[in-house]
C-alpha positions in Angstrom: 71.9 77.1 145.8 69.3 75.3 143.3 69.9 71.3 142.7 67.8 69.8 140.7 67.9 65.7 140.1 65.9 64.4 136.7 65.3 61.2 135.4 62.9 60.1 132.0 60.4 57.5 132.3 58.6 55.9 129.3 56.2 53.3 128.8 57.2 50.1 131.2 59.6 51.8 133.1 57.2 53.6 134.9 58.4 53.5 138.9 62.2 52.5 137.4 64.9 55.0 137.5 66.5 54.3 134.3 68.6 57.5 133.9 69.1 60.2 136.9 71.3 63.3 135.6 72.2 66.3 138.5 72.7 69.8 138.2 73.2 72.7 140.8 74.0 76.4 140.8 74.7 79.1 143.1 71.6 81.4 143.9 73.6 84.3 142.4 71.6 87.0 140.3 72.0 85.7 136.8 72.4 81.9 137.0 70.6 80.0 135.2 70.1 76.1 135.1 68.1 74.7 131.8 66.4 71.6 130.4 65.4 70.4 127.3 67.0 68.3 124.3 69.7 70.7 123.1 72.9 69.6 125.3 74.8 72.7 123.9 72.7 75.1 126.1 71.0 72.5 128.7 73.0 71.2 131.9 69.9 68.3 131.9 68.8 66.8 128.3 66.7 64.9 127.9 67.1 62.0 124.8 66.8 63.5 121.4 63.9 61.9 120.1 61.4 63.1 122.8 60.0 66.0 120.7 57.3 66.3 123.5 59.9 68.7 125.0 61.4 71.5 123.5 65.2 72.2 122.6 64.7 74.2 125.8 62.0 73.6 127.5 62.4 74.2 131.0 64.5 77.1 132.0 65.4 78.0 136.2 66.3 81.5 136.9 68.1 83.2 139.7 66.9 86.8 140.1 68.5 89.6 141.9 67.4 88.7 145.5 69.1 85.0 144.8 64.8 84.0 144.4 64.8 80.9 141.8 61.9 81.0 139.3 60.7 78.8 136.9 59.6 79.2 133.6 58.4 76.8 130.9 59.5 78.5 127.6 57.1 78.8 124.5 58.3 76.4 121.5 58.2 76.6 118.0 54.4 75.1 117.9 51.4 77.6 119.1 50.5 73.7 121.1 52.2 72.5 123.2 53.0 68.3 123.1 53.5 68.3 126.1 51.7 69.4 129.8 54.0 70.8 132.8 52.9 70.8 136.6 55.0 71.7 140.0 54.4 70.0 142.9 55.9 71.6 146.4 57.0 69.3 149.5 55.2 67.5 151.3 52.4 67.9 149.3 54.4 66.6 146.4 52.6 63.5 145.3 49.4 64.5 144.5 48.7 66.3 141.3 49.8 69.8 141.5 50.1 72.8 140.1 49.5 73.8 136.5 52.0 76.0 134.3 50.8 77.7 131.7 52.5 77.3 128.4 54.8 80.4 128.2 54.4 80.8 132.1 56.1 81.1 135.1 56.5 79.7 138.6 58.4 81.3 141.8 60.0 79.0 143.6 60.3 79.8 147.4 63.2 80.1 149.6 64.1 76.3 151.3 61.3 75.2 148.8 61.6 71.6 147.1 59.8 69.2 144.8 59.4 68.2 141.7 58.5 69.7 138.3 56.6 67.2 135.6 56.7 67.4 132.0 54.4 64.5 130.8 53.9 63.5 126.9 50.2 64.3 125.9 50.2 61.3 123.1 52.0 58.9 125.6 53.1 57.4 128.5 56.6 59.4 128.8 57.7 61.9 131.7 60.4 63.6 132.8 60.5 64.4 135.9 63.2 67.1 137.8 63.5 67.6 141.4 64.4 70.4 142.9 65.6 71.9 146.1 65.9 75.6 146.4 68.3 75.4 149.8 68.1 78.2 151.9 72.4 79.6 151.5 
């Protein structure tokens, strides 16, 4: 099973919670759990106007031996607006990993954290949680 837990943060709310959405899926071969601002294909959007992320930006894939992986899909613009990192438990407050633009990110069995799309022109962030639970 994959939850993940996202809330947006812009400008003054910065430490505020001001929207949390939740999503979860089965670690089945096939699943897949998405984020961006298309709510057609995305079970977490983000608001429509944050053109720092993509339609979908963010996509979570189960692969055949129920392994999550994460993988921040390329956009319409050759740069990006936007800069991604992962940060694993406990470790998950300091800086963390860089993700390539186009690139990928396993996510390990009973792993959990938090994945950060920040706004390069601004203070804006969303920021999904995840935890990968071991079923």
């Amino acid at each position: 099973m994959l939850e993940l837990t996202m809330a947006t943060m812009a400008g003054d709310d910065a430490g505020a919670t001001a929207a949390m959405a939740m999503a979860e899926a089965r670690s089945e071969p096939g699943s897949v759990l998405r984020v961006g601002r298309d709510a057609s294909v995305c079970r977490l959007v983000v608001p429509d106007d944050w053109l720092f992320v993509s339609r979908v930006h963010l996509e979570f894939r189960c692969g055949p031996e129920g392994d999550w992986v994460l993988f921040w899909l390329r956009g319409s613009q050759d740069d990006p607006a936007s800069e991604v990192r992962v940060r694993f438990e406990p470790q998950a407050r300091g800086m963390g990993q860089h993700v390539a633009y186009g690139g990928v990110v396993t996510l390990p069995r009973g792993s959990s954290g938090e994945v950060l799309v920040a706004d390069r022109s601004g203070p804006r962030s969303v920021h999904v949680g995840f935890c990968h639970e071991l079923t």
